[in-house]
N, C-alpha and C positions, 0 to 999 in steps of 0.2 A: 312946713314941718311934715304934712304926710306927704310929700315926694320923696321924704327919705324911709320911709316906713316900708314893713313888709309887704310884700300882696293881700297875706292875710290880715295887717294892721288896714289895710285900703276899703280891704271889704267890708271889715267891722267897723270905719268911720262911715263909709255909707249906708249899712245900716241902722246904726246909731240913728243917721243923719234923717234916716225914711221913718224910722220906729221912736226914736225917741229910748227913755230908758230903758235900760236890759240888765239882767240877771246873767253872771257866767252861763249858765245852766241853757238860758231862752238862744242862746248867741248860739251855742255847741250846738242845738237842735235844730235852729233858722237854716247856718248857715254849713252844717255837718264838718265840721274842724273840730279835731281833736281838744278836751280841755287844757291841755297844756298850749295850744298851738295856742287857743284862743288868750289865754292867760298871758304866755309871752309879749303876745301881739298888743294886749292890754297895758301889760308895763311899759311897752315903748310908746305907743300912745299917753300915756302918764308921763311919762320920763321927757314926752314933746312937748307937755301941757297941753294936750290935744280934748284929752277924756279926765274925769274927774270921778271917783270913786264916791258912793253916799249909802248911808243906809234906807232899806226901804218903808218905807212909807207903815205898811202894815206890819209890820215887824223887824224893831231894829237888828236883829241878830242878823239879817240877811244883808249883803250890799248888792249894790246894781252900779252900773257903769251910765254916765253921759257927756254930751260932747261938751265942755267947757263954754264955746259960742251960747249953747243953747240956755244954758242957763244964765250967760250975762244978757243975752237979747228976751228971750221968753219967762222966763221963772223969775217975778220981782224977789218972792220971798229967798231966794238963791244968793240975793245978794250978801244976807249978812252969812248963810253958809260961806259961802267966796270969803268975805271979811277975815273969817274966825280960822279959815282951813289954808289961806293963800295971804296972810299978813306978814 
């Protein structure tokens, strides 16, 4: 699925991949891509099932982005997220 992605979807799975969750906001300033670039690049990673949208932790009003993988192999509590959001 990311060999069909943009360069910029490629950089934000690697990312993702080194860092672990991110906020649109932390990704635009890491990796200096415009918000929409980054955003685009996020819905095709979504639309791959690649990344997985969540709210954060310290406050729901905010989401963050992660890699799907990451959460079925490292995050137990992830799973009934998955259950409830990929049923």
């Amino acid at each position: 699925a990311i060999a069909d992605c943009s360069s910029s979807g490629k950089l934000i799975y690697r990312l993702l991949h080194r860092q672990g969750a991110m906020r649109v906001t932390e990704i635009v300033g890491e990796l200096y891509l415009s918000e929409n670039t980054v955003r685009s690049a996020l819905d095709d990673l979504r639309e791959a099932d690649v990344v997985v949208e969540r709210p954060v932790a310290s406050d729901a009003r905010r989401r963050q982005y992660i890699l799907l993988e990451t959460l079925e192999t490292d995050d137990p509590p992830a799973q009934r997220y998955l259950t409830h959001t990929h049923s």
